[in-house]
C-alpha positions as CSV (number, residue, x, y, z in Angstrom):
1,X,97.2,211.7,63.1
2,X,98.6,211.6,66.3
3,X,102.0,212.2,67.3
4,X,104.7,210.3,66.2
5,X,106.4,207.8,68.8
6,X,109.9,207.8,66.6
7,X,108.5,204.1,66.3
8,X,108.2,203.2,62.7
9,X,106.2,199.8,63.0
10,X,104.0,201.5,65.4
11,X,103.6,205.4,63.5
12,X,103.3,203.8,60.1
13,X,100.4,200.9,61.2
14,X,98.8,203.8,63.1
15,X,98.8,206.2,60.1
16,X,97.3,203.6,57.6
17,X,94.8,202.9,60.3
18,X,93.7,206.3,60.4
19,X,93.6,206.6,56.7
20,X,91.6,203.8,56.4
21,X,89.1,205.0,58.7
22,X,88.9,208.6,56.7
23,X,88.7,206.3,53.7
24,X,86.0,204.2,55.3
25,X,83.8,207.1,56.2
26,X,84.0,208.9,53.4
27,X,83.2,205.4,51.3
28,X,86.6,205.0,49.5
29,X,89.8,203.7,49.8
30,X,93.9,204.3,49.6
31,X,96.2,202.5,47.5
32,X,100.1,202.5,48.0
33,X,102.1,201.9,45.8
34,X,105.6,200.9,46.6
35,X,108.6,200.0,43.5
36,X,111.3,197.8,44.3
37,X,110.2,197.0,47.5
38,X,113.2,194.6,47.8
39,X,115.3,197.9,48.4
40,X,113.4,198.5,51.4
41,X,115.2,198.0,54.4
42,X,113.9,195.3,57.1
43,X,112.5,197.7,59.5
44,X,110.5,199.5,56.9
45,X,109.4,195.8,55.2
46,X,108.8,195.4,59.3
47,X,106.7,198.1,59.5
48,X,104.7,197.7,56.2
49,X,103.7,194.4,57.1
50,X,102.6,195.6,60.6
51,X,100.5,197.7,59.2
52,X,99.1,195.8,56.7
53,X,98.6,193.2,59.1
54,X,96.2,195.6,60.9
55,X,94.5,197.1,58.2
56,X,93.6,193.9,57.1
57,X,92.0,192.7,60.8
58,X,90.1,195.6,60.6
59,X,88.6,194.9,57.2
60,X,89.5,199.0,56.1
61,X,89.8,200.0,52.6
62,X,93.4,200.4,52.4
63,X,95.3,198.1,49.3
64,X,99.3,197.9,48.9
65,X,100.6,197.3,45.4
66,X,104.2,196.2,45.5
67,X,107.1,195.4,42.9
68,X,110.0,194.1,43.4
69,X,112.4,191.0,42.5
70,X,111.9,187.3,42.9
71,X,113.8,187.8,46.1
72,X,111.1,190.1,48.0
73,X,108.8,187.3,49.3
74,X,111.4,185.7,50.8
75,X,112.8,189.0,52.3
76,X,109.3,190.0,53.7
77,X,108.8,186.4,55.7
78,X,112.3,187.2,56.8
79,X,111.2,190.8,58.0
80,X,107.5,189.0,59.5
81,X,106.7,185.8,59.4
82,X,103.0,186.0,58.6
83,X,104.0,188.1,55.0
84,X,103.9,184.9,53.3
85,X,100.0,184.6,54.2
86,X,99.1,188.2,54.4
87,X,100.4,189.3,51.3
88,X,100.1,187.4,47.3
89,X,103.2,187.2,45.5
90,X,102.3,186.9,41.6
91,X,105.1,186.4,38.9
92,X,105.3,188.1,36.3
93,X,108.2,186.2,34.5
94,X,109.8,186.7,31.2
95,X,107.6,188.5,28.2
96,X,107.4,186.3,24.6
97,X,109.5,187.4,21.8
98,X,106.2,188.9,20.2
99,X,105.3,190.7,23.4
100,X,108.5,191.7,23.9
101,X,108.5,193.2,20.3
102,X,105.3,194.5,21.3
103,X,106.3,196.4,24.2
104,X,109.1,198.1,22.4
105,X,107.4,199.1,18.9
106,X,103.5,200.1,19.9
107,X,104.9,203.2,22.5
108,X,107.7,204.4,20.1
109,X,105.1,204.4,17.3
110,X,102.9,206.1,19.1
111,X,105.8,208.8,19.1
112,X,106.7,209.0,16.0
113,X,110.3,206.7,16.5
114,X,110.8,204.1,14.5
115,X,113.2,200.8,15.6
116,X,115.9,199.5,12.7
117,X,114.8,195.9,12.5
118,X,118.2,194.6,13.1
119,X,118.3,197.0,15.9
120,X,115.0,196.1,17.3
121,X,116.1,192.4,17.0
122,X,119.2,193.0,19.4
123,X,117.3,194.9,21.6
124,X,115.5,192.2,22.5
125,X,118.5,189.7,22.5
126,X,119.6,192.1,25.0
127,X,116.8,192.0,27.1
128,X,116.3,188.4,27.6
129,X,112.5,189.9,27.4
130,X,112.7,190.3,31.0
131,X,110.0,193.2,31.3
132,X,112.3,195.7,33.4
133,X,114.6,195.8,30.8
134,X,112.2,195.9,28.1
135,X,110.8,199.1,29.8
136,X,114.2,200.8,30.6
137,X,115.3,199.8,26.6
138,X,112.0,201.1,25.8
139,X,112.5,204.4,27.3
140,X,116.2,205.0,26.3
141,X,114.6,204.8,23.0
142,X,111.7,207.7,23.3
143,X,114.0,209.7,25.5
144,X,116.3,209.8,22.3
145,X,113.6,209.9,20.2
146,X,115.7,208.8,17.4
147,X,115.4,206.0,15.2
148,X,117.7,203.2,16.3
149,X,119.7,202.8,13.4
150,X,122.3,200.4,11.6
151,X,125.6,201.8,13.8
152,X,123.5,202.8,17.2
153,X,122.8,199.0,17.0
154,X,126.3,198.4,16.0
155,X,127.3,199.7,19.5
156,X,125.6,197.6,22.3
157,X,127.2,195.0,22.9
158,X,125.8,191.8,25.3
């Protein structure tokens, strides 16, 4: 790559361009991927769209996988205008009660951790089945590697 300027927009757009065109000749592609992108700050969300901007006007083999809030589309039109068009902003929303369940008892069985059903129940009560919190709940529980019994569910409290 060539030097940096101390410009982010400009170093980061030039270094995806680049890796693009490595990927390109050597017939394969780059993936980022970037969590919680709505803790970027607007310069970086600046700069990522820049660059993705580019990438995509030169048709090279570079993707961006994002997550973040419902706040992040909004933030990146705020940061470029053209984000709205460039980028696609799919919801994931709230999981179903079964899926919910699901998502909590198919990983800690796979462990060996069984979920207390009243536990289990207030787990997901907690959660609202909003899938970040399934997934943090989720790995409290195999960090512990416990089963979530009568008085652990006793203790959390809404």
């Amino acid at each position: 790559m060539s030097a940096s300027t101390g410009n982010l927009e400009r170093d980061l757009t030039q270094l995806f361009a680049e890796l693009g065109e490595t990927a390109e000749d050597h017939d394969t592609g780059v993936v980022f991927l970037i969590d919680e992108m709505q803790f970027l700050r607007r310069e970086e969300m600046e700069a990522v769209a820049a660059a993705m901007h580019r990438i995509s006007q030169r048709k090279l083999p570079v993707a961006l996988v994002g997550t973040g809030l419902p706040q992040l589309p909004g933030l990146m039109v705020e940061a470029k205008s053209y984000a709205e068009r460039l980028f696609s902003y799919p919801e994931i929303g709230l999981l179903s009660q079964s899926a919910a369940r699901d998502a909590l008892v198919d990983p800690a069985s796979d462990e060996g951790v069984q979920y207390d059903a009243a536990a289990l129940d207030r787990l997901i009560e907690l959660s609202g089945c909003y899938p970040a919190f399934i997934s943090g709940l989720r790995q409290g529980g195999l960090e512990h590697g416990a089963e979530l019994a009568d008085q652990d569910r006793r203790r959390c409290r809404g």
